[in-house]
Every structure is written in C-alpha cells, then in structure tokens.
C-alpha positions as CSV (number, residue, x, y, z in Angstrom):
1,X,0.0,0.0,0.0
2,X,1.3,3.1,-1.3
3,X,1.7,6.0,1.1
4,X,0.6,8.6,-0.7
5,X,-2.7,6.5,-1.2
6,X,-3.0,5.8,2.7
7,X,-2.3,9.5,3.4
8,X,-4.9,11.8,5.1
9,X,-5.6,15.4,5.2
10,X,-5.2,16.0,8.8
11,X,-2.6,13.1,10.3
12,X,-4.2,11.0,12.7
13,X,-3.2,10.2,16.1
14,X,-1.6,6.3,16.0
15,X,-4.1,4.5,17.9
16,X,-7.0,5.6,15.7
17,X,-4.9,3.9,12.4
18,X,-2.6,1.2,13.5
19,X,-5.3,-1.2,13.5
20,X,-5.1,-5.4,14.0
21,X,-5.3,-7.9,10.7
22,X,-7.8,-7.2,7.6
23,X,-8.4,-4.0,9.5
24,X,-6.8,-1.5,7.3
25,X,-6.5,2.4,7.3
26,X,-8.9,1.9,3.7
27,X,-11.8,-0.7,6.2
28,X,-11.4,2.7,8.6
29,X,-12.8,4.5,5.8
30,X,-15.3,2.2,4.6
31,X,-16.6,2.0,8.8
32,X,-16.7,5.9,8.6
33,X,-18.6,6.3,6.1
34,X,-21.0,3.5,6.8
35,X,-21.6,5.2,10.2
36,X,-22.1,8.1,8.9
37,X,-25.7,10.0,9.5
38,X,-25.4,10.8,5.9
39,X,-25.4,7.2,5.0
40,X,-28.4,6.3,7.1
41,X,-30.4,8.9,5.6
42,X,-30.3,7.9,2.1
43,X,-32.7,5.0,3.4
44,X,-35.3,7.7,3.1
45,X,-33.8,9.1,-0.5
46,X,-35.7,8.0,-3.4
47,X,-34.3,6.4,-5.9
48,X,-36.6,6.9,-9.4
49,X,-39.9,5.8,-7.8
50,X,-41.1,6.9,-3.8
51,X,-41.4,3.9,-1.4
52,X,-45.3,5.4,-0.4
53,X,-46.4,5.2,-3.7
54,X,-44.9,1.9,-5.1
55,X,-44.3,-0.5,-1.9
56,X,-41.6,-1.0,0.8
57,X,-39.4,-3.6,-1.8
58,X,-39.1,-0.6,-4.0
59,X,-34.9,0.4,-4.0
60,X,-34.3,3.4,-2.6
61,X,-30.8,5.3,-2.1
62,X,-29.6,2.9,0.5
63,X,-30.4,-0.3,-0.8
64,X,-28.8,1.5,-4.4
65,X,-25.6,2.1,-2.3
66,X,-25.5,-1.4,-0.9
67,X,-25.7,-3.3,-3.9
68,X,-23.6,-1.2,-5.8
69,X,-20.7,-1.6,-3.2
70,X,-21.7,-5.7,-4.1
71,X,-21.1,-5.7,-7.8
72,X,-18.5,-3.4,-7.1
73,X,-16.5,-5.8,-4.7
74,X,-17.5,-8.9,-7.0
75,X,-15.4,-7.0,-10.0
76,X,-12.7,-5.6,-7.6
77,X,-11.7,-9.6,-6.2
78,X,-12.1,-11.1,-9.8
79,X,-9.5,-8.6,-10.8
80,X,-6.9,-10.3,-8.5
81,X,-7.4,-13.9,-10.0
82,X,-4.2,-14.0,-13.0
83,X,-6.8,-15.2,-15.7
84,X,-9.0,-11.9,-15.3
85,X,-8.4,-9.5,-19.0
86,X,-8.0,-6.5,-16.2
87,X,-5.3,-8.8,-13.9
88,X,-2.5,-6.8,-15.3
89,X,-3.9,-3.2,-14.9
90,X,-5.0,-3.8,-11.3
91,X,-1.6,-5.0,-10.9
92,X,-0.8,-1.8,-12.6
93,X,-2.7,0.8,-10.8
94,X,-3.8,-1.1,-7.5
95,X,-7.2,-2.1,-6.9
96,X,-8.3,-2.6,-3.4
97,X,-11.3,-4.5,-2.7
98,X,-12.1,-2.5,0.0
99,X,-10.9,1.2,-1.5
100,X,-13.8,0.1,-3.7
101,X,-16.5,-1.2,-1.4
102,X,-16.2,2.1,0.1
103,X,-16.0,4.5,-3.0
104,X,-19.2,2.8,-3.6
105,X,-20.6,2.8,-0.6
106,X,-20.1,6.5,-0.8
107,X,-21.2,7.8,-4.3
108,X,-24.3,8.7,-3.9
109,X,-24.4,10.3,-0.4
110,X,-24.8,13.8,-1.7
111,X,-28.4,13.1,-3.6
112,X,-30.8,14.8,-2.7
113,X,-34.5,14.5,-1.9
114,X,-36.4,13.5,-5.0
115,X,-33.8,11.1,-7.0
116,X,-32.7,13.0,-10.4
117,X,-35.2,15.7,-10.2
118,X,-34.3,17.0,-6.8
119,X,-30.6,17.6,-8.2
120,X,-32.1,19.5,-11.6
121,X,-34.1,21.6,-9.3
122,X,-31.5,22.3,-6.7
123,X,-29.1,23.3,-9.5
124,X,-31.3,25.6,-11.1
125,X,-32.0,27.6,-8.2
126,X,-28.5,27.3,-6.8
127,X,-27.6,29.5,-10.2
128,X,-30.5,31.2,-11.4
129,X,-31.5,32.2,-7.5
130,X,-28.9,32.2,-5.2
131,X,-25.8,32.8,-7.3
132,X,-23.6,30.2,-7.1
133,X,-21.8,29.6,-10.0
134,X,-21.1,25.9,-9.9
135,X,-24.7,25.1,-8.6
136,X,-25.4,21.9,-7.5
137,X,-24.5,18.0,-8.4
138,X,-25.2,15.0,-6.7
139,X,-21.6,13.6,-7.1
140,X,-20.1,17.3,-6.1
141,X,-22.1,17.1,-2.3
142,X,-21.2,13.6,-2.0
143,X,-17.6,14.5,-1.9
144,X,-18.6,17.9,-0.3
145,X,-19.9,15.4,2.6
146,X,-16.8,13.1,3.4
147,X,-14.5,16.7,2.5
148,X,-16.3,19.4,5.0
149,X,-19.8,18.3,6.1
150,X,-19.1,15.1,7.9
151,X,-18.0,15.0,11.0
152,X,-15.1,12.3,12.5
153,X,-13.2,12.7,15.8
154,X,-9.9,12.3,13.9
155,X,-10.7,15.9,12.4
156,X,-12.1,19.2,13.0
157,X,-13.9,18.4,9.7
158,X,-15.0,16.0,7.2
159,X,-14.6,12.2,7.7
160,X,-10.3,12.6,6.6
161,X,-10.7,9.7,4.9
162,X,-7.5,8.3,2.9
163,X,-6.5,9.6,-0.5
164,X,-7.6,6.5,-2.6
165,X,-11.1,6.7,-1.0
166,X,-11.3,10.1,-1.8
167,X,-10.0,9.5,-5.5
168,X,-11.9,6.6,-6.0
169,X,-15.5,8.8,-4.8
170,X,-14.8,11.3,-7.6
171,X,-16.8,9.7,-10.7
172,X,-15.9,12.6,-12.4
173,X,-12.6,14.5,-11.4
174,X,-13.0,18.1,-11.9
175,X,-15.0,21.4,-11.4
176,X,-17.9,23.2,-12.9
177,X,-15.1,25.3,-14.0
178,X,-12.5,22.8,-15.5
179,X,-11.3,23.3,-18.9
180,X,-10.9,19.8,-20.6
181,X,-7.5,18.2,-21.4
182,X,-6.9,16.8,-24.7
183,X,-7.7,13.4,-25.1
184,X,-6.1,11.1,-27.9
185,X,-9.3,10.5,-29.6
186,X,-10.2,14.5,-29.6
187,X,-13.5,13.7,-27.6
188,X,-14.5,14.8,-24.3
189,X,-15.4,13.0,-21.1
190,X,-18.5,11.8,-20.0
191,X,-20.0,15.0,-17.9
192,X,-18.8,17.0,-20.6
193,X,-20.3,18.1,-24.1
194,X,-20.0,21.1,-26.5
195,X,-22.3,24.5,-25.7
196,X,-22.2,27.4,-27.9
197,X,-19.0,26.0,-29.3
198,X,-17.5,25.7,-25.7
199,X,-16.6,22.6,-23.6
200,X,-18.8,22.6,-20.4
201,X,-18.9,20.3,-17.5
202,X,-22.7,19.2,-16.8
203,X,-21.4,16.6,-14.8
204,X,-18.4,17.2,-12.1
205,X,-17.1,15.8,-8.3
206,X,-16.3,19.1,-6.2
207,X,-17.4,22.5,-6.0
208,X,-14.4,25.0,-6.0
209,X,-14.9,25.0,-2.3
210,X,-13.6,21.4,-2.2
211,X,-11.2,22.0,-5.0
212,X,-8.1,21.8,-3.4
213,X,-9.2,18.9,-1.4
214,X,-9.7,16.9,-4.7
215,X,-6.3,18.1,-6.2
216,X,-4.6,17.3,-3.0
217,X,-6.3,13.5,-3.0
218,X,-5.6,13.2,-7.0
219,X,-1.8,14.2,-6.6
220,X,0.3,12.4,-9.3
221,X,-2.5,11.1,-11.2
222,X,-3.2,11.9,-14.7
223,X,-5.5,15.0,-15.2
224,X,-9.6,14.0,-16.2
225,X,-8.8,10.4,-15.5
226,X,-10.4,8.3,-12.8
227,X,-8.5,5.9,-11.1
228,X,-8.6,2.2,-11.5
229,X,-10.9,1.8,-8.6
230,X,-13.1,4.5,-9.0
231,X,-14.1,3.1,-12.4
232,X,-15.1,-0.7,-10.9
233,X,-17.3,1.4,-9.0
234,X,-19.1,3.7,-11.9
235,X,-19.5,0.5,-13.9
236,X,-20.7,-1.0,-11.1
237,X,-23.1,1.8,-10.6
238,X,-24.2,1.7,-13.9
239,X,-24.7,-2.4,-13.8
240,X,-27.0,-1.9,-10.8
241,X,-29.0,0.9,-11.8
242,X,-29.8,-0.7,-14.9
243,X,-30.7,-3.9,-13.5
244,X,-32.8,-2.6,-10.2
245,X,-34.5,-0.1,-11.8
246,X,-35.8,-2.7,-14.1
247,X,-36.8,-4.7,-11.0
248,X,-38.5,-2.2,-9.3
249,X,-40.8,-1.0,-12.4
250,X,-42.2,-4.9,-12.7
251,X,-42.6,-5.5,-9.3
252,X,-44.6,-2.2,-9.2
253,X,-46.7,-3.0,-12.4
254,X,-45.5,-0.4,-14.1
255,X,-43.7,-2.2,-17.1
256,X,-46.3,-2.9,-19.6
257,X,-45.8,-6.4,-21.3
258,X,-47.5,-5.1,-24.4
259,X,-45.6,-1.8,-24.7
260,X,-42.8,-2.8,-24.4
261,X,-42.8,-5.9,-26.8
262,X,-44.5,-3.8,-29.8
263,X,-41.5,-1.2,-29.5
264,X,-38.8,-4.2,-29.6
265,X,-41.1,-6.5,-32.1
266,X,-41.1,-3.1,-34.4
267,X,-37.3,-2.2,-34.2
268,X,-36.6,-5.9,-34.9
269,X,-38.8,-6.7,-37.7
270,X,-38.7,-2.9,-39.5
271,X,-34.9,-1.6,-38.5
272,X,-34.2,-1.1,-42.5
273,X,-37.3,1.6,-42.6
274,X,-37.1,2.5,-39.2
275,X,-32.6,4.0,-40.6
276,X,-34.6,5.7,-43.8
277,X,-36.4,8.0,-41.7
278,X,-35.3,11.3,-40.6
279,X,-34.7,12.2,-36.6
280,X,-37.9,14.3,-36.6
281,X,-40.2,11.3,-38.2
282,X,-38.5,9.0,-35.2
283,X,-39.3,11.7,-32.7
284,X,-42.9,12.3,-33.7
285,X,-46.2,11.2,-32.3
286,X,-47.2,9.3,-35.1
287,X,-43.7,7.3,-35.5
288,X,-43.8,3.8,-36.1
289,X,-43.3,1.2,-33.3
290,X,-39.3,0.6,-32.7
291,X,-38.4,4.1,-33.3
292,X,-37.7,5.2,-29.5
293,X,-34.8,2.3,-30.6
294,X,-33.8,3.5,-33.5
295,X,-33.1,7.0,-31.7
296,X,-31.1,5.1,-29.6
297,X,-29.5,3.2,-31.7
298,X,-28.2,6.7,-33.7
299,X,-27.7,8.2,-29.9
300,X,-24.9,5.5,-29.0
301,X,-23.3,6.3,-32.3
302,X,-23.2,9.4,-32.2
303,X,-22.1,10.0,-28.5
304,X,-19.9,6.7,-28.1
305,X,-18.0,6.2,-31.4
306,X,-15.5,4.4,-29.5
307,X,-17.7,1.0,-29.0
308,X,-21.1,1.4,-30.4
309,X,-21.3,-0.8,-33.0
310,X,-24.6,-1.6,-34.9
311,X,-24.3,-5.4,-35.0
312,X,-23.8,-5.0,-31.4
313,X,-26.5,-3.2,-31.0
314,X,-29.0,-5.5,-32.7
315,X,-27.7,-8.5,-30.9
316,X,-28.1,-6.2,-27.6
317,X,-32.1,-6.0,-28.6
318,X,-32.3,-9.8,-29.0
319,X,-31.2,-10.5,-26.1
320,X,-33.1,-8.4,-24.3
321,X,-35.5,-8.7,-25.8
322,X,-35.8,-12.9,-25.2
323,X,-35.2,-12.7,-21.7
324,X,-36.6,-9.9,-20.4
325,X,-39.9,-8.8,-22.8
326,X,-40.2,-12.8,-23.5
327,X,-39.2,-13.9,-20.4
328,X,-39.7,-11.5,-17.1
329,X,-42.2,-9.6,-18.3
330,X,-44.3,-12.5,-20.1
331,X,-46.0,-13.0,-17.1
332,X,-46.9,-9.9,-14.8
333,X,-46.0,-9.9,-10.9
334,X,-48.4,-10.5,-9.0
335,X,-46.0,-11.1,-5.1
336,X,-46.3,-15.4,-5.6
337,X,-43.3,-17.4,-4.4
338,X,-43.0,-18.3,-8.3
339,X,-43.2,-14.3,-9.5
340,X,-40.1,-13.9,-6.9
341,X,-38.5,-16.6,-8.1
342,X,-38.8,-15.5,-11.2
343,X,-37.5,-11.6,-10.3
344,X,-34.8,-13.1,-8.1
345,X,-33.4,-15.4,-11.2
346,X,-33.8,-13.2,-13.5
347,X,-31.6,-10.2,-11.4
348,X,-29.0,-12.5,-10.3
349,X,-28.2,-13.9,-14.1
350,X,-28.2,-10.5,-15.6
351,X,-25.9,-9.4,-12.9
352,X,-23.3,-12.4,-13.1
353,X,-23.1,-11.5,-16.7
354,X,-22.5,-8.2,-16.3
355,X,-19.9,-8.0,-13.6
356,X,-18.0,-10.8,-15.0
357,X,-17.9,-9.2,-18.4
358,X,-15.9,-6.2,-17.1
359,X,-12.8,-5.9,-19.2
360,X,-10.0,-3.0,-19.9
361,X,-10.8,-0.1,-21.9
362,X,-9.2,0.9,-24.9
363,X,-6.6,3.7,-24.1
364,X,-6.6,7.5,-25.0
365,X,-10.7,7.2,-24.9
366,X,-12.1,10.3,-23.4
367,X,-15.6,8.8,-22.6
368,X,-14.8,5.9,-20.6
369,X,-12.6,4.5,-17.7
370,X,-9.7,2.6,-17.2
371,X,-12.4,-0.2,-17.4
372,X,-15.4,-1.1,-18.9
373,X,-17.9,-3.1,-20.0
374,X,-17.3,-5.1,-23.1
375,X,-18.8,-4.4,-26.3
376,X,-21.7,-7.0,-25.7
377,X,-22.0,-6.0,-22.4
378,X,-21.7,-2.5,-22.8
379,X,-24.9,-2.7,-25.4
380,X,-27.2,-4.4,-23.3
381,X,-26.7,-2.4,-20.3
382,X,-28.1,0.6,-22.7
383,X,-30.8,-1.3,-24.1
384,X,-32.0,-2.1,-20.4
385,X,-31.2,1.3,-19.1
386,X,-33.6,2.6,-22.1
387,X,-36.4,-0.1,-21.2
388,X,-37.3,1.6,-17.6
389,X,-36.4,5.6,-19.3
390,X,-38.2,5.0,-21.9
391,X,-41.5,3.5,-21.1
392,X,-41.2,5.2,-17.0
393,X,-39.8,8.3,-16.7
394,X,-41.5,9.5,-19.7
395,X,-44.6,8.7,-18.0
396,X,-47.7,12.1,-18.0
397,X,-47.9,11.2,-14.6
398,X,-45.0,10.7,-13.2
399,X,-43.9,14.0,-14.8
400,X,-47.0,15.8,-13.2
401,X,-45.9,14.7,-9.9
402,X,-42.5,15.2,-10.3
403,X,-43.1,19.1,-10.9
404,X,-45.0,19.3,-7.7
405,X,-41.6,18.1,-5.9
406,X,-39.6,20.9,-7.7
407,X,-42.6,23.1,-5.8
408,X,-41.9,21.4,-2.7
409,X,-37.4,21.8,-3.0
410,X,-38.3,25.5,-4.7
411,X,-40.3,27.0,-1.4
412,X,-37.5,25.3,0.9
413,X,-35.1,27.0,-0.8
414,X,-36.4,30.2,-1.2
415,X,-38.2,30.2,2.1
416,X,-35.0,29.3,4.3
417,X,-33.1,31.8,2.1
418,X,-34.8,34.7,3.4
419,X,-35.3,33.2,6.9
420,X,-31.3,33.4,7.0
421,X,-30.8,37.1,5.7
422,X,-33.9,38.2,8.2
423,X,-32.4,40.9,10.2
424,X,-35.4,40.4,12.3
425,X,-35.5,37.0,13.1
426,X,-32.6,35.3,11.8
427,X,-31.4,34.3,15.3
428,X,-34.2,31.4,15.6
429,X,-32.5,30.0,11.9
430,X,-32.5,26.5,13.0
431,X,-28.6,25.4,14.8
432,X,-27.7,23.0,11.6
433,X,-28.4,25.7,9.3
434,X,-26.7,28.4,11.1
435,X,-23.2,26.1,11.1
436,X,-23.7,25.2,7.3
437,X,-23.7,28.8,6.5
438,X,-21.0,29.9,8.5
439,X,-19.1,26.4,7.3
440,X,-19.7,27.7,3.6
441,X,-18.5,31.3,4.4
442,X,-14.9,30.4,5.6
443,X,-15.0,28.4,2.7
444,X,-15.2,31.1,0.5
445,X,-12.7,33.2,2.6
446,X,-10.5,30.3,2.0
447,X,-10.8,30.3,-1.6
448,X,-10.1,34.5,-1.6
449,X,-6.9,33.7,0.7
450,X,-5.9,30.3,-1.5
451,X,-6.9,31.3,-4.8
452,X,-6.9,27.7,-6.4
453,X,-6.2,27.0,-9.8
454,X,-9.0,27.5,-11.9
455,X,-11.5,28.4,-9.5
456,X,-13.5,31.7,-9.7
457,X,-12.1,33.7,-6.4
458,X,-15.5,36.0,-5.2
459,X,-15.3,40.0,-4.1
460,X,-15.3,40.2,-0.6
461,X,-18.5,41.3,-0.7
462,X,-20.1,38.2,-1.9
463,X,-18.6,35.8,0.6
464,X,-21.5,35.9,3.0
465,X,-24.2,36.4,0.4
466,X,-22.5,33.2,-1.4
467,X,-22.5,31.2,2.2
468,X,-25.8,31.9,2.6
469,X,-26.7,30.3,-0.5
470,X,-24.4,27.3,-0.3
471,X,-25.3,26.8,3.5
472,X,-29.1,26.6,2.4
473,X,-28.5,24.5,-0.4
474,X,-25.9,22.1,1.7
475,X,-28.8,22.2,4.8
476,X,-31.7,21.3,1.9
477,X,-29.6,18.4,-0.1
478,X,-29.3,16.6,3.7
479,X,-32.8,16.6,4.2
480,X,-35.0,13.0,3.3
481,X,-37.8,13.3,1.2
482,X,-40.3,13.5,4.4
483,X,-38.2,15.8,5.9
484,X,-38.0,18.1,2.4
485,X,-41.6,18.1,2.5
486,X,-42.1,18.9,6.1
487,X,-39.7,21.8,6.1
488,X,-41.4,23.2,2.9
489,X,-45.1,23.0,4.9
490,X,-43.9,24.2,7.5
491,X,-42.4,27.1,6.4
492,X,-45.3,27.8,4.3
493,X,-47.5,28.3,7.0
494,X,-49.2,25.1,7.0
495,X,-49.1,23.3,10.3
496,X,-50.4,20.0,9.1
497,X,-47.2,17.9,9.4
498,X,-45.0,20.5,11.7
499,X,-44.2,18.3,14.4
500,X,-43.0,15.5,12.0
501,X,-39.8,17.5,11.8
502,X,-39.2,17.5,15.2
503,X,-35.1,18.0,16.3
504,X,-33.9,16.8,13.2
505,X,-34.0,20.6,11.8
C-alpha cells in the first residue's frame, strides 16, 4: 500500500490507524462512512420511484448504495485472480477490494431528496436564484460530505478519509469550471459536451470549495482520468442501476408487457425503414413502433464512437429482448413465491453476466474509464437502461408529480433563504443551518486567501451572500424526502405535518 494513497488530510493520532489484521486504514474509511448520518439517511432518499407510492421492496438510495458496493467488490476480487483480462492493470494501478466497497458505498451520499429531479431543481436555483456559480450535483455534495460536512473525531472536519477513498469517490474529477484536457481521440469526457462552441462540465465531483481537497487526494494522477478503482465502482453503478430499476418497475406494475414488446417487435422486424427515416419522423407522435430504438441506436453512435457498434446493437435488442420482454415480463407480478422466483433469477443472471464481463478499456478514450464493460455487455446495459427511461420516466404522470416536488425543493429553498438574511428574526434559523452557513462562508474566505487553480475567487462582498446560498442548499440536499416536504409546509404556514420535523432541523 502506497503511502501517498494511505495519506490523510489532517494526520491522525496512532491508535486511531494502527489497526489489528484485515483491518486497514482503507476498512477505517469504509466503517466511517457506513456510520455516517449521511449514510443512514439515504434509506429515506428515493431512488426513481417513492417507497409510499410503489411498496416497501421498492430500491431506494440505501439499498442503491449497498448493492452497488456488491457488484463493485464482485469485479474488484475477480480482478486479483491472473486469468481476469484487467489482472495486469489492477496490478498496474492497485485495486483494493475495500478502497472500492467504500468508493461505492459512498457515491451517492450527496443526492438529494427526490432522486434526479431533486438535483435538476436544486441546481437551477442554486444558479438562477442564489448565485452560485457551480450550482449543485449530486456527485459534487457527496464529496462535499466526506471533504467538510461530515463529521469524524480524527478531524475538526470532514470524515479525513485516505486519499484513494477520496479518489476513487470522484466519478468525475473536476470542477464546474475545469477546462478539458486533450484526449487522444479528440472527444470529451462523459459530464462534458460542447455549448455554444465551448466545452462545459454538466457533470463534475467538487465544487471550487472542495477543489483543493480533490487536487490534494488526486496528486500524481493523470489530469480528467479516474483511477482504477473509482471506475469498478461507476460500472458497477451503472450495472445496478440498470438492472434494479428494471426490477422495481415490474414488481410495481408499471412495465407494460404489451408496450414494451411492440417497440422491440417493431425495431426488430422494420430496422431497415425505421434507418430511412429522418430524426424528426423518429421523434414524432405518429412514428412507427421501434423508433424510441432506433433513436437510440443513432444516440450510442453518435455519443460513443468508441464502442457502439450496430451489429452489437441489434444482438443487444435480441437479447433483451428474449429474456426480459419474452421472459420477465411475459407473465406480470403479482408477489407469488414463483413471481419472486422469477425476479430473483432473472436479477441475479443478468448481474453475473454483467460483472464478470468487465474488461479494460481501450486507451486515449475520453468517454470511458480505465475499465469497462465489453462491447456486448456494454450494449445491453443501454438497451435495459432505455427499457425503464423510456417507457417510465416519460410517464404524463409521473412528470405531473415530479413538478410538484420541484414546488416542494423550490419553497424550501427560497423560504430558508430569506429566513437566513432576516435581520429580524434570523437568530431562531435553526442550529444546523446556522453552522452550514457559516461552514460555507470560511470556505469562500479560504478560496479569496488560497486562490486555487481555476476556480472563480469571489469580491469580498459576496462571501457571506455566497455562504448563505451554499449553507441553504448544503442544509436542503441533507434533508429525506419527508423531511424536504415537512420543512417546505412548514415554512409555508401550514401546520399540518410541523411536528413531523421535530429536532432533526
């Protein structure tokens, strides 16, 4: 174990890391985080669809995290048998078992309430309404969280974990801010893409608060470029989420047999009419079954030269098409032994493919990691993930209800904001609140003193305005979905659930 990945921000007194056996300084990290409040709360995160409306053996953020940091381990210990294709580069690069369990463990710990709409919304009016340039992302907080937000007796903040844990968190090692470095393929990084003829970073792991924290962890390590273990645990995050999503949408009823099967059955049996037509015949109302597919098909090319590949692609359909619109979905759930038996065999073959098919990436390939799946693999991963985006998320009503949650994050946001910058009564801000702002302000005073590389440096005069807004959107992002909705009643004037928030403000 290199020291330089072992090393910690603030060094640690020697009882705390000279530890007995398989206990390691990287199982200290993995026990911090799992002890964390922050993990705990993601139990009451959703994940696409909310427990209340769908059934308590619906996934939410927790359950995510957990079998996530599964596959991810599964990949991580196949690597260290001599036959595996990625033997050599974990060799190479060092890939602990355990650096990953608890990247993996840890990735999604900044989300906040809602699933994917609560980040849009909470980005939105981080830069449109409060003024903070680099807004909000999921994967930024989460390392905001184990950086500055967490709290560990080892530290005065943060959870000081070790600098592969840290390295191995960031999915996507940059800033809002970063400029992108040239890959060998000319493309840009997934989180990246082309705006008004500029490169910008939709997608990023640290705020420039946290900048310096990321470079410090990263030292030595190629600019843009995950390490080894951090990309076991983003394929293994986009293994799970493609399979449990799947899961949760047939056990909830949701996944229409009939649907589903006409849009595969139309792709497969019209694919030669389906390439004649232009993008705005695939995209309109009155497009033939299997052209949500073909849009895909042209998507993958387009964005992922590097391993989309059309007979791929086609076999990918099949395949999918055979076991789960033929198969899983053949017969609807209905909670028997046999319906669970059928879930549960399904689930567990797809994801013994998947992990075992996990193989080294070509090199000097901006959009993937120093791993990935192979082409096969790769395919059906994206034919699945389209399965539960296309015919779920799309969804009338699941969009209607989804814009009453961005009501719900909106009058927290906006309500809290002013509740802070009340000369008046500012004083009864709740405690947590009050210490996220003023954690966020010496944050920015630190970023005027430091000046990091590449990171906009604010007047003095916007420090406390910006720490307002980061405090509020920090305090908000912690909150569970009952809690977001609570807080938003509540300071709304409605009483009806104001004692459900109790001392957790």
């Amino acid at each position: 174990m290199s020291p330089d990945r072992a090393a910690r921000r603030t060094p640690e007194p020697s009882s705390s890391v000279e530890v007995v056996g398989e206990h390691s300084q990287f199982r200290l990290d993995l026990e911090r985080i799992r002890f964390s409040p922050y993990f705990s709360r993601l139990s009451a995160v959703t994940q696409v669809i909310a427990q209340p409306g769908a059934g308590p053996l619906i996934h939410n953020r927790l359950t995510h995290s957990i079998k996530v940091t599964a596959v991810a381990r599964a990949i991580a210990v196949g690597f260290a048998d001599a036959s595996s294709p990625a033997h050599a580069l974990a060799v190479e690069h060092g890939c602990d078992a355990v650096v990953v369990q608890a990247a993996a463990s840890a990735h999604d710990l900044g989300h906040p309430p809602f699933g994917h709409l609560g980040e849009r919304v909470l980005d939105r009016l981080a830069r449109e309404t409060l003024g903070l340039d680099d807004g909000f992302e999921g994967n930024a907080q989460s390392y905001r969280i184990i950086a500055t937000l967490d709290v560990s007796a080892a530290a005065s903040h943060g959870l000081n974990l070790t600098a592969a844990v840290r390295t191995a968190i960031a999915k996507y090692p940059w800033t809002r801010f970063a400029s992108p470095t040239p890959f060998a393929d000319g493309g840009l990084p997934r989180g990246m893409r082309v705006v008004d003829g500029e490169a910008v970073a939709t997608k990023f792991s640290a705020y420039g608060l946290d900048a310096a924290d990321l470079a410090a962890a990263r030292a030595g390590l190629p600019p843009m470029v995950q390490s080894l273990e951090c990309s076991v645990m983003d394929t293994a995050d986009d293994i799970a989420y493609s399979i449990h999503d799947v899961d949760d949408f047939y056990r909830a009823g949701l996944l229409s047999h009939g649907a589903v099967a006409r849009e595969f059955r139309g792709w497969v049996e019209g694919w030669s009419e389906l390439r004649a037509l232009g993008d705005e015949e695939l995209a309109s109302r009155t497009a033939p079954a299997g052209a949500a597919l073909e849009a895909l098909r042209r998507k993958l090319r387009a964005s992922d030269a590097w391993v989309a590949d059309d007979d791929a692609f086609a076999a990918a359909v099949d395949t999918v098409a055979d076991d789960l619109v033929d198969g899983l979905l053949a017969t609807p759930f209905d909670g028997s032994i046999a319906s669970e038996r059928a879930l549960s065999s399904f689930t567990n073959r797809w994801i013994g493919h998947l992990q075992t098919s996990v193989v080294p990436a070509p090199e000097g390939v901006a959009r993937t990691g120093l791993v990935a799946l192979d082409r096969g693999a790769w395919h059906e991963v994206e034919i699945l993930k389209f399965v539960h985006r296309h015919f779920i998320l799309d969804r009338a009503d699941i969009a209607m209800y989804q814009r009453g949650l961005s009501r719900v994050l909106t009058r927290a946001v906006k309500g809290l904001t002013a509740w802070v910058t009340d000369d008046y009564d500012r004083h009864r801000v709740p405690q947590r609140l009050k210490e996220l702002v003023d954690i966020a302000t010496a944050g920015y005073e630190l970023v005027r003193a430091t000046r990091p590389e590449g990171v906009p440096v604010p007047d003095a005069g916007a420090v406390r305005r910006l720490g307002v807004g980061r405090g509020v959107v920090d305090y908000v992002a912690s909150l569970s979905d009952d809690q977001a909705l609570a807080v938003s009643e509540a300071i709304d004037g409605r009483p009806d659930r104001l004692w459900d928030i109790g001392q957790n403000l």
